[in-house]
PDB file of N, CA, C and O in Angstrom:
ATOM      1  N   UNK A   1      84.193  74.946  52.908  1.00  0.00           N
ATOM      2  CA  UNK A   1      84.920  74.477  51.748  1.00  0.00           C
ATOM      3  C   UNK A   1      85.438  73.076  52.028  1.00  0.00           C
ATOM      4  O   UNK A   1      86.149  72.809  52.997  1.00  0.00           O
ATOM      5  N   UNK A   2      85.001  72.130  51.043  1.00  0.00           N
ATOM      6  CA  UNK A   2      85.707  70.700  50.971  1.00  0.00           C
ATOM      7  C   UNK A   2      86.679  70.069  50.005  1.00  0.00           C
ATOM      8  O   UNK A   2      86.323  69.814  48.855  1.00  0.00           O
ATOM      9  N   UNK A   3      87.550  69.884  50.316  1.00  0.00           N
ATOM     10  CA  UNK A   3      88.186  69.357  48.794  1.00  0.00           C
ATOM     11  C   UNK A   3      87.467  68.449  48.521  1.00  0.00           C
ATOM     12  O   UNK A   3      86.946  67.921  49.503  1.00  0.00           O
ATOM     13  N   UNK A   4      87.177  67.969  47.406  1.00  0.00           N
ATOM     14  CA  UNK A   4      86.313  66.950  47.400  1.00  0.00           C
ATOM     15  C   UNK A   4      87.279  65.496  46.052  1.00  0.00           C
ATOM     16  O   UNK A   4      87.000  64.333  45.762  1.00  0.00           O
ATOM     17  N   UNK A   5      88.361  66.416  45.636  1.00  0.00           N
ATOM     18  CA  UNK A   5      88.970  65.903  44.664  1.00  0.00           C
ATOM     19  C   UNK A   5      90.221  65.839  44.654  1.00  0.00           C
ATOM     20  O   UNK A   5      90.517  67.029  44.768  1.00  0.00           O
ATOM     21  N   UNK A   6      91.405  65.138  44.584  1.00  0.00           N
ATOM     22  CA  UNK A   6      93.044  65.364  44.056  1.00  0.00           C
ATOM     23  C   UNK A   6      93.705  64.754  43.365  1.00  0.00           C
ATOM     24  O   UNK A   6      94.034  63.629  43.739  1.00  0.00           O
ATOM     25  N   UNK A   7      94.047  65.133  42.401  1.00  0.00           N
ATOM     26  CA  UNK A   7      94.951  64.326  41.016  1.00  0.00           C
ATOM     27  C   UNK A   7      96.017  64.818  41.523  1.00  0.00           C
ATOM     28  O   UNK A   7      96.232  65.901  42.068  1.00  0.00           O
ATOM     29  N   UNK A   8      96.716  63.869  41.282  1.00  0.00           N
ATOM     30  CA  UNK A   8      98.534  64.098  41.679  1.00  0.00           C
ATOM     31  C   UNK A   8      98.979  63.729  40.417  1.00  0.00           C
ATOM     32  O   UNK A   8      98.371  62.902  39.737  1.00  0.00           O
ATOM     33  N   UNK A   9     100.108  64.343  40.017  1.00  0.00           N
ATOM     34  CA  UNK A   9     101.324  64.298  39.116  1.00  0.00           C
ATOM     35  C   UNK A   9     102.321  64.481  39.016  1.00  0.00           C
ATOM     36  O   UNK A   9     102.791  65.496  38.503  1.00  0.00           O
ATOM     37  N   UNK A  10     103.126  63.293  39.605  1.00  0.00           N
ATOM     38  CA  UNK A  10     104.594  63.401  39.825  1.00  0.00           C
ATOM     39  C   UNK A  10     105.253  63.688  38.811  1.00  0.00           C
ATOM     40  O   UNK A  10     104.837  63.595  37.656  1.00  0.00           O
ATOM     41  N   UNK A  11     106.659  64.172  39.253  1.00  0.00           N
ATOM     42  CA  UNK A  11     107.275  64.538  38.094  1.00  0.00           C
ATOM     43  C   UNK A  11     108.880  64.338  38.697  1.00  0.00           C
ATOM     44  O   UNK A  11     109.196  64.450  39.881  1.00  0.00           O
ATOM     45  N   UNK A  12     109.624  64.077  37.776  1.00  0.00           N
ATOM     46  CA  UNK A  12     110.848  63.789  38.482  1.00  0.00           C
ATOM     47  C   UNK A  12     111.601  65.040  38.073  1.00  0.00           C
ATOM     48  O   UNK A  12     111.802  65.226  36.873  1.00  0.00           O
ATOM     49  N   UNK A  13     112.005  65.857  38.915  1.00  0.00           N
ATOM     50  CA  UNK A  13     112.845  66.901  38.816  1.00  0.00           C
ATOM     51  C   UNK A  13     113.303  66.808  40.437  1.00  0.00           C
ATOM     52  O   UNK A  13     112.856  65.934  41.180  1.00  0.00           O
ATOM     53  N   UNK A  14     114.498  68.096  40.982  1.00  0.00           N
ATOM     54  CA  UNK A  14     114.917  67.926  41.988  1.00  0.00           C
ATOM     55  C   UNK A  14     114.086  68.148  42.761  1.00  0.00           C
ATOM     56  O   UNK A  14     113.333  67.398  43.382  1.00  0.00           O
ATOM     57  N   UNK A  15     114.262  69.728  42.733  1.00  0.00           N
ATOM     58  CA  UNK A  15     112.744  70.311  44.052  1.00  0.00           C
ATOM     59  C   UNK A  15     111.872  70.207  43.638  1.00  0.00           C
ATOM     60  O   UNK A  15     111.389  71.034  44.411  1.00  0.00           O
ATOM     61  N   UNK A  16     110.739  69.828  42.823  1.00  0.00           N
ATOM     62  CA  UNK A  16     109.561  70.208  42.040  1.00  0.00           C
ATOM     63  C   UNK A  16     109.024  68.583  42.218  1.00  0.00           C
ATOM     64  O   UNK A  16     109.231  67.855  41.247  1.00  0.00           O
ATOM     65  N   UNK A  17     108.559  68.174  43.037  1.00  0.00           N
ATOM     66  CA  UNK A  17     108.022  66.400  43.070  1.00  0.00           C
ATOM     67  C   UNK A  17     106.751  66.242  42.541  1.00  0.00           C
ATOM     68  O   UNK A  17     106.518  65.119  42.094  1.00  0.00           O
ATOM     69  N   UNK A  18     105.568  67.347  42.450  1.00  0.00           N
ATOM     70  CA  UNK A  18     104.317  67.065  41.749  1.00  0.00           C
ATOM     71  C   UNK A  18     103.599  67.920  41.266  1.00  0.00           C
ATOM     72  O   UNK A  18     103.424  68.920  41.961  1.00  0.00           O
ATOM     73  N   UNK A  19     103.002  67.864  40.080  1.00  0.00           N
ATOM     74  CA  UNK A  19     101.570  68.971  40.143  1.00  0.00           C
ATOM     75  C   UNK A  19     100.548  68.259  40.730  1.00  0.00           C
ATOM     76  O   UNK A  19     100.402  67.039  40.813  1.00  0.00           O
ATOM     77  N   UNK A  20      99.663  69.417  41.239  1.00  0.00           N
ATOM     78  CA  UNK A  20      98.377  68.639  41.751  1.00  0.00           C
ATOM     79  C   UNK A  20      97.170  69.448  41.058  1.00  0.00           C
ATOM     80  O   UNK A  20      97.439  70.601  40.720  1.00  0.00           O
ATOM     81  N   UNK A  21      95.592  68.872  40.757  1.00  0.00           N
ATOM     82  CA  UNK A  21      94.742  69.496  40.494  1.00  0.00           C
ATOM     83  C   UNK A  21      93.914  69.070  41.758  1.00  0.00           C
ATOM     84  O   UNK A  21      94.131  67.972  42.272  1.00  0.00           O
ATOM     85  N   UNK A  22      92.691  70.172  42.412  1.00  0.00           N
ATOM     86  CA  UNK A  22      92.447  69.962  43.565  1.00  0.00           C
ATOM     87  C   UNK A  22      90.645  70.172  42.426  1.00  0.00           C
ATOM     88  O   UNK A  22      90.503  70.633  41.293  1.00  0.00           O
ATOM     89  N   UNK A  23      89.776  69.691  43.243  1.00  0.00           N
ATOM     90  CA  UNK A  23      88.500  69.903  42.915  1.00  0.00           C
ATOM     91  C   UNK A  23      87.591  70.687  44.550  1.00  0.00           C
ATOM     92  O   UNK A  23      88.090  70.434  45.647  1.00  0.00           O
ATOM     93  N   UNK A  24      86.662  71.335  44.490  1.00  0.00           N
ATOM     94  CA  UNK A  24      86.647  72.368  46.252  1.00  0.00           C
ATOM     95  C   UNK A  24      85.018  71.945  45.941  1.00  0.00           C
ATOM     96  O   UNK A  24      84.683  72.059  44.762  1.00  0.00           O
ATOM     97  N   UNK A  25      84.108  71.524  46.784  1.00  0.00           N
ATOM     98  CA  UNK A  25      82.761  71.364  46.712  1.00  0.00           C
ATOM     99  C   UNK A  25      82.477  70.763  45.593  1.00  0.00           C
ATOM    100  O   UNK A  25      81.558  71.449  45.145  1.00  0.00           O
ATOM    101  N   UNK A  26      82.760  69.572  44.550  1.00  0.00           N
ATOM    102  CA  UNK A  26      82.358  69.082  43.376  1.00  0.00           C
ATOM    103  C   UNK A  26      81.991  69.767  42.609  1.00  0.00           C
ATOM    104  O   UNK A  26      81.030  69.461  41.904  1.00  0.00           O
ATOM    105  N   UNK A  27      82.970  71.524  42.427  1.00  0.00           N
ATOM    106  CA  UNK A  27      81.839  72.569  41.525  1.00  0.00           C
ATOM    107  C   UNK A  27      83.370  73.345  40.913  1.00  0.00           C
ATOM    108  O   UNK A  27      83.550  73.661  39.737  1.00  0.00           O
ATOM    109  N   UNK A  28      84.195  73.503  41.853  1.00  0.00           N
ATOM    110  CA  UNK A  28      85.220  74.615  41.631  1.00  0.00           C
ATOM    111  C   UNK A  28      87.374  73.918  41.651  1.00  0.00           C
ATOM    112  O   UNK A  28      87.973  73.235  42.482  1.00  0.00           O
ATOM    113  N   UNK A  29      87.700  74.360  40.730  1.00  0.00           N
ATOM    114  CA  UNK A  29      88.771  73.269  40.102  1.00  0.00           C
ATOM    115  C   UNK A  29      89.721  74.429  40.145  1.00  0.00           C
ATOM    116  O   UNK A  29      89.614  75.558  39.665  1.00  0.00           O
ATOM    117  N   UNK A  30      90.794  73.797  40.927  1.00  0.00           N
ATOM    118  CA  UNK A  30      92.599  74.905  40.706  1.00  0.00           C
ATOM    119  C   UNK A  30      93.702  73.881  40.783  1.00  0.00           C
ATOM    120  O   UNK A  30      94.061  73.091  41.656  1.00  0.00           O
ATOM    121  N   UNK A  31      94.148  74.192  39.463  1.00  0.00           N
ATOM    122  CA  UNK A  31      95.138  73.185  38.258  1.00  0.00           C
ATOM    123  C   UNK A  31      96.615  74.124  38.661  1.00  0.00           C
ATOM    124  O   UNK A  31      96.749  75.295  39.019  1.00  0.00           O
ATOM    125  N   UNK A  32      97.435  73.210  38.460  1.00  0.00           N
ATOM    126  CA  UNK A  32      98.995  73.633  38.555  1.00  0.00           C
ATOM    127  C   UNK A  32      99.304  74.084  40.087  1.00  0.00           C
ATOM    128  O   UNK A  32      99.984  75.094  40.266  1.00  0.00           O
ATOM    129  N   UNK A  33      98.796  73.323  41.219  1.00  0.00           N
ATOM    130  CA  UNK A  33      99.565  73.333  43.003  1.00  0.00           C
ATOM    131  C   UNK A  33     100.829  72.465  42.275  1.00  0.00           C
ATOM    132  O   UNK A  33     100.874  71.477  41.543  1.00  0.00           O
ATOM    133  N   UNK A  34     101.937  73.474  42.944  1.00  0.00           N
ATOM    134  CA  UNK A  34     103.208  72.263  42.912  1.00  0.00           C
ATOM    135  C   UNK A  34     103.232  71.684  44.682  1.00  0.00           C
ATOM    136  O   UNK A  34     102.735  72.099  45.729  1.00  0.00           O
ATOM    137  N   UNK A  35     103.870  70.828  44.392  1.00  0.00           N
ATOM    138  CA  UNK A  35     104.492  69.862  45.792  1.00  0.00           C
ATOM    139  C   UNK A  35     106.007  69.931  45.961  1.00  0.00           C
ATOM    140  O   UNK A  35     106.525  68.917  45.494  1.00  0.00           O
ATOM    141  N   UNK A  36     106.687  70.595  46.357  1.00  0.00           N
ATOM    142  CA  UNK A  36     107.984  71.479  46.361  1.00  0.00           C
ATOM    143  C   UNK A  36     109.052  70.619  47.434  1.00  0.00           C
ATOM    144  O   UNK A  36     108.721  70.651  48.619  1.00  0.00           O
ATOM    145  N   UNK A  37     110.040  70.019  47.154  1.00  0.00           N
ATOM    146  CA  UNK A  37     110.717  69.589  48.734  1.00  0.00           C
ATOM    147  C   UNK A  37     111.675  70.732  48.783  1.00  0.00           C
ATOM    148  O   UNK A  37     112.734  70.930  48.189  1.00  0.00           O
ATOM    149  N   UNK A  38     110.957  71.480  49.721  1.00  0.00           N
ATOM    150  CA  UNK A  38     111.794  73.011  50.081  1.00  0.00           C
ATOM    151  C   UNK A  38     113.077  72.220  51.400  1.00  0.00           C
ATOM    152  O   UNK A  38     113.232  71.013  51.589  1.00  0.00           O
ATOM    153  N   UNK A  39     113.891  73.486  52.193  1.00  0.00           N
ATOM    154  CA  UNK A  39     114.326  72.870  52.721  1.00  0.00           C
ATOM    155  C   UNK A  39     114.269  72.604  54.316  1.00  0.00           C
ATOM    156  O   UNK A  39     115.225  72.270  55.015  1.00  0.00           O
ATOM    157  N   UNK A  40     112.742  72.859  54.797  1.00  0.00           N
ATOM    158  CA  UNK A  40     112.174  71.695  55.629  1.00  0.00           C
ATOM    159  C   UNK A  40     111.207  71.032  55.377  1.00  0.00           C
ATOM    160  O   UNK A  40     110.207  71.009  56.094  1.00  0.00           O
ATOM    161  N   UNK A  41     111.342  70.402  54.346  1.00  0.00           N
ATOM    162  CA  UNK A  41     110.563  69.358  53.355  1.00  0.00           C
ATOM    163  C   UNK A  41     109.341  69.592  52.957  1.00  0.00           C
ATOM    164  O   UNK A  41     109.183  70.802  53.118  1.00  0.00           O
ATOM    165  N   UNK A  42     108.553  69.215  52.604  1.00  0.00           N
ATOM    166  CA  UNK A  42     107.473  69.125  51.098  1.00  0.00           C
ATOM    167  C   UNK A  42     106.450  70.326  51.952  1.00  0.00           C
ATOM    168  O   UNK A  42     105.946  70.304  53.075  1.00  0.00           O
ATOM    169  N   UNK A  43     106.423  71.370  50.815  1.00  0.00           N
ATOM    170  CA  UNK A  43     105.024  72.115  51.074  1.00  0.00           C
ATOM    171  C   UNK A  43     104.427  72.267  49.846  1.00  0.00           C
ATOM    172  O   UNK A  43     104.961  71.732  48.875  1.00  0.00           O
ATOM    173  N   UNK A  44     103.645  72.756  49.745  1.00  0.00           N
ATOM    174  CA  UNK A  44     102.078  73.019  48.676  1.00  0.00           C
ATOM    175  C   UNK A  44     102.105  74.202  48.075  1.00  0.00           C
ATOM    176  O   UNK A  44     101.537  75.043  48.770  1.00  0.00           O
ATOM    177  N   UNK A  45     102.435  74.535  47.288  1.00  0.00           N
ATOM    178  CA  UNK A  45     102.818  75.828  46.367  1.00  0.00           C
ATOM    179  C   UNK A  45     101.882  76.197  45.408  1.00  0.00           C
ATOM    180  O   UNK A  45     101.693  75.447  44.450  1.00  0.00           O
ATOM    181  N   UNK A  46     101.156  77.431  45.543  1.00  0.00           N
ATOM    182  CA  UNK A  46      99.578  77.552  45.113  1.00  0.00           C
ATOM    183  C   UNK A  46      99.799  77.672  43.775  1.00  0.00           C
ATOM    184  O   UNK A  46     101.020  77.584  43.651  1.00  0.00           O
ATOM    185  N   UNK A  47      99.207  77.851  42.502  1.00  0.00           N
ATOM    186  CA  UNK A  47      99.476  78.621  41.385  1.00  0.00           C
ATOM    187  C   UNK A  47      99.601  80.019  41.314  1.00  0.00           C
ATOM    188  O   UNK A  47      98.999  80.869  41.971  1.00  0.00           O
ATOM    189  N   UNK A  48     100.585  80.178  40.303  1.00  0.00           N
ATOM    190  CA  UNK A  48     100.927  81.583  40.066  1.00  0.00           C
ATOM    191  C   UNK A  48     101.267  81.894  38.567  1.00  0.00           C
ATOM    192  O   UNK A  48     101.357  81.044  37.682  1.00  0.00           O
ATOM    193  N   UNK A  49     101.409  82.983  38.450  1.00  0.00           N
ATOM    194  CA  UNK A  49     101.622  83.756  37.277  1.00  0.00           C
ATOM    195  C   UNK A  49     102.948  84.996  37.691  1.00  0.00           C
ATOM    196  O   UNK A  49     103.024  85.933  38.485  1.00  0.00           O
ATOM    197  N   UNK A  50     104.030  84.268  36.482  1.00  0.00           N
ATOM    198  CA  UNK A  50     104.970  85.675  36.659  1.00  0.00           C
ATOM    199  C   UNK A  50     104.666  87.049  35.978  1.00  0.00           C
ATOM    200  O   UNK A  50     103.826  87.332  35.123  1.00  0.00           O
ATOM    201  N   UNK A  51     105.387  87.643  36.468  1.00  0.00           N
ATOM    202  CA  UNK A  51     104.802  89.294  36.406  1.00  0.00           C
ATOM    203  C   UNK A  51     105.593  89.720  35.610  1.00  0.00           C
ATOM    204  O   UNK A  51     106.339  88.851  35.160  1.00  0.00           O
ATOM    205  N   UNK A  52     105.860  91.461  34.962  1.00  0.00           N
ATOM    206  CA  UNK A  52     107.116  91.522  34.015  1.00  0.00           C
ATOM    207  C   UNK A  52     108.136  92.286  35.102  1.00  0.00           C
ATOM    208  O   UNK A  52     108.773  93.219  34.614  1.00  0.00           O
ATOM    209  N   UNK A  53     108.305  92.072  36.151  1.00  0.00           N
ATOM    210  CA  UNK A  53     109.203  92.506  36.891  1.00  0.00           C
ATOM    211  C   UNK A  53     110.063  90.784  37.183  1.00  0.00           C
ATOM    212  O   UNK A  53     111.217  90.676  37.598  1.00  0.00           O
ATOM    213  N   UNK A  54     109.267  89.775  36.886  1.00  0.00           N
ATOM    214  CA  UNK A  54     109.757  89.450  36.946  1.00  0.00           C
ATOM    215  C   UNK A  54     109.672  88.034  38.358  1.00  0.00           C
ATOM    216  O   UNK A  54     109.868  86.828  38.510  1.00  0.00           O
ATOM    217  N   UNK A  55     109.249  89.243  39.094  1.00  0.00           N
ATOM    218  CA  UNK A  55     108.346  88.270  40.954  1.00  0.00           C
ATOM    219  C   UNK A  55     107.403  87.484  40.225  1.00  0.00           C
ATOM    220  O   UNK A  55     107.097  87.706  39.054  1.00  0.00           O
ATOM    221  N   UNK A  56     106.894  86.459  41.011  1.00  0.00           N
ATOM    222  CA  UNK A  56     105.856  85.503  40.725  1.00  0.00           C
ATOM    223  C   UNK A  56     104.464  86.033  41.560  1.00  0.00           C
ATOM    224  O   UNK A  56     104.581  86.292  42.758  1.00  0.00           O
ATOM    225  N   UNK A  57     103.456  86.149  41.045  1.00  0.00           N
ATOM    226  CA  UNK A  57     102.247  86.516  42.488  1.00  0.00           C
ATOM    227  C   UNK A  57     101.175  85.346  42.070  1.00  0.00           C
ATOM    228  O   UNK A  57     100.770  85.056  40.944  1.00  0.00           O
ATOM    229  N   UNK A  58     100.809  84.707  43.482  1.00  0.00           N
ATOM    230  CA  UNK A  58      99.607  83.369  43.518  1.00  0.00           C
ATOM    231  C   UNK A  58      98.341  83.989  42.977  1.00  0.00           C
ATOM    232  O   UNK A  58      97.781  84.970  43.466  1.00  0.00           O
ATOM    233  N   UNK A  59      97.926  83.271  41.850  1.00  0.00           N
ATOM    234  CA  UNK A  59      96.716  83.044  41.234  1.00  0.00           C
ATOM    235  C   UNK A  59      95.449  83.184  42.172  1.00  0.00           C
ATOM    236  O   UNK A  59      94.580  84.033  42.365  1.00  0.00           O
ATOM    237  N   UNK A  60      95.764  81.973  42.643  1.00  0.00           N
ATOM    238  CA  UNK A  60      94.589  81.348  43.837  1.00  0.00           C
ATOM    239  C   UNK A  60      95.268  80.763  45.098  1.00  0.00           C
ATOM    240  O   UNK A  60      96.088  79.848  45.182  1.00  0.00           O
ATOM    241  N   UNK A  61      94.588  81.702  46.261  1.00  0.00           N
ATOM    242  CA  UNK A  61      95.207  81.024  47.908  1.00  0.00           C
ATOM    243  C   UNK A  61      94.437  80.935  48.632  1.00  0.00           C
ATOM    244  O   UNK A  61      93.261  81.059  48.290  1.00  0.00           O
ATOM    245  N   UNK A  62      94.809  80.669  49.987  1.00  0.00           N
ATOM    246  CA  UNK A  62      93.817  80.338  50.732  1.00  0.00           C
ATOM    247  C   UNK A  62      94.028  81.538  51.520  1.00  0.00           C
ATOM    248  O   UNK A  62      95.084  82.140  51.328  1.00  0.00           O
ATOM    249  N   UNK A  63      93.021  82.092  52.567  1.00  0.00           N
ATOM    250  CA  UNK A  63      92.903  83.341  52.740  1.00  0.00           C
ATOM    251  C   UNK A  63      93.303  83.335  54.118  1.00  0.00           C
ATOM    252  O   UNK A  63      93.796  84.370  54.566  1.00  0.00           O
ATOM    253  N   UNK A  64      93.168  82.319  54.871  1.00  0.00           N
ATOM    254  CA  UNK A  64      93.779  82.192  56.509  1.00  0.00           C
ATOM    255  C   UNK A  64      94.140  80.852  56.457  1.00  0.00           C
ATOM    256  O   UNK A  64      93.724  79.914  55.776  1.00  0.00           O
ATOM    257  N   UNK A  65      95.316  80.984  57.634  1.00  0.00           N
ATOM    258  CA  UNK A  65      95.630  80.115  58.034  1.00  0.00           C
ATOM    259  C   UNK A  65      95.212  78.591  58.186  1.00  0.00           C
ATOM    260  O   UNK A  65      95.875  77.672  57.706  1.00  0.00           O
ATOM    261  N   UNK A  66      94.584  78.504  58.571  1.00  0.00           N
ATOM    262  CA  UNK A  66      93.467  77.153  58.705  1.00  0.00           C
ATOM    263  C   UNK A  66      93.423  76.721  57.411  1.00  0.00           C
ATOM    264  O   UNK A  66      94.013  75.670  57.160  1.00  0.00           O
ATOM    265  N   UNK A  67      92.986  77.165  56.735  1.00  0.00           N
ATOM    266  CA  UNK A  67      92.200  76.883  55.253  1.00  0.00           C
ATOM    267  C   UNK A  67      93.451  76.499  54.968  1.00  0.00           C
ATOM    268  O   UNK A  67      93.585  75.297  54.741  1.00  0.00           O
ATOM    269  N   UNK A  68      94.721  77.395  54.899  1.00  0.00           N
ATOM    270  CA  UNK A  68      96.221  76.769  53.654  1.00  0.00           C
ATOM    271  C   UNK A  68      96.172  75.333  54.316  1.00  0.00           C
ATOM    272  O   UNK A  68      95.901  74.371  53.597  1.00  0.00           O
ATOM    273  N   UNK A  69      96.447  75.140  55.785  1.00  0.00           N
ATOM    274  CA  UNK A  69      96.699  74.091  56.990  1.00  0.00           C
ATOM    275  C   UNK A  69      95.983  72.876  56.373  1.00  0.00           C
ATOM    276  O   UNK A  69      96.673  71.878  56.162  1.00  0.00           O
ATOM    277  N   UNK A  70      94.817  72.853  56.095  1.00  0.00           N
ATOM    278  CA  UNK A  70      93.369  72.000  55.638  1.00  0.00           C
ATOM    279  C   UNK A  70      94.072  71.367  54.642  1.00  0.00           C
ATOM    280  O   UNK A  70      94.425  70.191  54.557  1.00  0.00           O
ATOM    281  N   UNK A  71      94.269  72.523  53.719  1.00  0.00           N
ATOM    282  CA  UNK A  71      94.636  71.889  52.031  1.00  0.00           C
ATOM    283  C   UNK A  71      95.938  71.143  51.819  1.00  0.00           C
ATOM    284  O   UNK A  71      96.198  70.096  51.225  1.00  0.00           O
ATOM    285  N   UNK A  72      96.930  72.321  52.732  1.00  0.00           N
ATOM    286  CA  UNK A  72      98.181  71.492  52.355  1.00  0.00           C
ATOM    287  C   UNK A  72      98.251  69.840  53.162  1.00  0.00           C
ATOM    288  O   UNK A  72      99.271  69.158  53.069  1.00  0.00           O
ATOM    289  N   UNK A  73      97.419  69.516  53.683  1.00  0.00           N
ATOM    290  CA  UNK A  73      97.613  68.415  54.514  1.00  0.00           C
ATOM    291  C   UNK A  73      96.685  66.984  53.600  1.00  0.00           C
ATOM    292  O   UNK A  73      96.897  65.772  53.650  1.00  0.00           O
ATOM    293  N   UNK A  74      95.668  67.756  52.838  1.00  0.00           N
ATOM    294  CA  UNK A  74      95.064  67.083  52.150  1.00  0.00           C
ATOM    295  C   UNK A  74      95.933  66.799  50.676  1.00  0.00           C
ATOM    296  O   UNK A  74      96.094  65.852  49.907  1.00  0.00           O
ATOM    297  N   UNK A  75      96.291  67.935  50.765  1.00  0.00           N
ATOM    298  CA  UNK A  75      97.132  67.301  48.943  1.00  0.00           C
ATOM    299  C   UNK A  75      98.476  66.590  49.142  1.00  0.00           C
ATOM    300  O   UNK A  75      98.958  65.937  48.217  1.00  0.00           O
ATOM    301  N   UNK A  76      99.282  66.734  50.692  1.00  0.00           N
ATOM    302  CA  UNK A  76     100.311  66.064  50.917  1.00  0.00           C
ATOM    303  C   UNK A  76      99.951  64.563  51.029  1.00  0.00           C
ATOM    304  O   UNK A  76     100.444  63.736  50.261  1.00  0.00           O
ATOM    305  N   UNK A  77      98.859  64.153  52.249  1.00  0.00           N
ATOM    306  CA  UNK A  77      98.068  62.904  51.893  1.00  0.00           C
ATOM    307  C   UNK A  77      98.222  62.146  50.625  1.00  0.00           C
ATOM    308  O   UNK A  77      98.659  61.028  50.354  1.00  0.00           O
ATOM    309  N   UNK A  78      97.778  63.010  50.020  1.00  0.00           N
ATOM    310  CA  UNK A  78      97.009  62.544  48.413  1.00  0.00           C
ATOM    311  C   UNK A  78      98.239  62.122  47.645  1.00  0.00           C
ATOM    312  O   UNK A  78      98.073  61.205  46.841  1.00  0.00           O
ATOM    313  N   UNK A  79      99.638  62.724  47.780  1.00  0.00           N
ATOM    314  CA  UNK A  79     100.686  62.597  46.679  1.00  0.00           C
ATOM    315  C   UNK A  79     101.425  61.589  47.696  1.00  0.00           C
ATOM    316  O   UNK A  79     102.052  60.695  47.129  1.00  0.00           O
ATOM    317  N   UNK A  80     101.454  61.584  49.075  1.00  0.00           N
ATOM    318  CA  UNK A  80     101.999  60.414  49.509  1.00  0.00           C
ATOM    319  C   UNK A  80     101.540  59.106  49.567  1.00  0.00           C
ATOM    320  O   UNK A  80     102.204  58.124  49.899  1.00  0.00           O
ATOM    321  N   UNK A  81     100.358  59.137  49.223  1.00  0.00           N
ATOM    322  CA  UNK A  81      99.676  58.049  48.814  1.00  0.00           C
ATOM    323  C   UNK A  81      99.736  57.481  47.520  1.00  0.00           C
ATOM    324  O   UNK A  81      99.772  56.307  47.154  1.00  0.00           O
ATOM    325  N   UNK A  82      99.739  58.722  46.803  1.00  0.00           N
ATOM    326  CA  UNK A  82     100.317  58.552  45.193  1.00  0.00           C
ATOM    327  C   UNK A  82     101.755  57.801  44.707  1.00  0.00           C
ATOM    328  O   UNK A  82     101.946  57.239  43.629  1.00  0.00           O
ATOM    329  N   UNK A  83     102.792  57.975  45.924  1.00  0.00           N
ATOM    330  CA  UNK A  83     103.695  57.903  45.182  1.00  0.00           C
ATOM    331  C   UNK A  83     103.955  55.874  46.041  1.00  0.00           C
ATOM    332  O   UNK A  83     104.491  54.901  45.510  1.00  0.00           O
ATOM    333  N   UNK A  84     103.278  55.994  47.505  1.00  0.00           N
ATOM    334  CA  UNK A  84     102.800  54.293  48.137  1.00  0.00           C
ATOM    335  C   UNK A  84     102.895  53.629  46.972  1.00  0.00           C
ATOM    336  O   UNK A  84     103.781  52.827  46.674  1.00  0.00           O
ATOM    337  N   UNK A  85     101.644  54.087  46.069  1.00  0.00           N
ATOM    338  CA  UNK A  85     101.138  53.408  45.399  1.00  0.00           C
ATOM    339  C   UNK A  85     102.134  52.710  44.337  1.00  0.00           C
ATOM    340  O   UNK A  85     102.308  51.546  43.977  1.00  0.00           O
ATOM    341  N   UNK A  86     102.658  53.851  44.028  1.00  0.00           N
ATOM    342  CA  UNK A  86     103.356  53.393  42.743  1.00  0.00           C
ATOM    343  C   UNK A  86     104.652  52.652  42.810  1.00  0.00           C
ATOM    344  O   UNK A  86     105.191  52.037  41.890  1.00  0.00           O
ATOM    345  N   UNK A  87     105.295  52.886  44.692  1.00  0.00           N
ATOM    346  CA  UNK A  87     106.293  52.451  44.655  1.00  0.00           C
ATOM    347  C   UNK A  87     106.217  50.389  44.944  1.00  0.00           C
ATOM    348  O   UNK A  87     107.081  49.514  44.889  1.00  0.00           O
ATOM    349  N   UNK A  88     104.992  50.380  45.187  1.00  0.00           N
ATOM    350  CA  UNK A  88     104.570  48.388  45.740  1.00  0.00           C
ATOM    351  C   UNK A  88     104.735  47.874  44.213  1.00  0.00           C
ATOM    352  O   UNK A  88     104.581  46.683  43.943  1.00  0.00           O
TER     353      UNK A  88
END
């Protein structure tokens, strides 16, 4: 699996700093990753759907370790570069 794609979309709220859309082999697309500054700073928050209890459960994840490791490092890249950009 490659990311091959990342749109970032900042957003100004407190904890909530971006959506991201990721593209995986130029074939397969997962819309709404947030970029979260939790409180030991920014992780990658997969999509989800709330439930009627009420809990939230992820849409789409990565299935081991490595793989979350891969992505979250690639979409952190991508929005810190995003935000370089915007701040020059």
């Amino acid at each position: 699996m490659k990311i091959t794609e990342v749109k970032v979309f900042p957003v100004q709220e407190d904890k909530l700093k971006a959506y991201v859309t990721i593209v995986i082999d130029e074939c397969f697309v997962v819309r709404d990753l947030k970029i979260i500054n939790g409180n030991e700073g920014l992780f990658v928050a997969m999509p989800s759907k709330k439930r009627k209890d009420g809990t939230y459960k992820d849409i789409a994840h990565p299935l081991n370790q490595a793989t979350r490791m891969d992505l979250e490092k690639t979409v952190l890249d991508a929005y810190l570069a995003e935000i370089q950009a915007h701040s020059e």
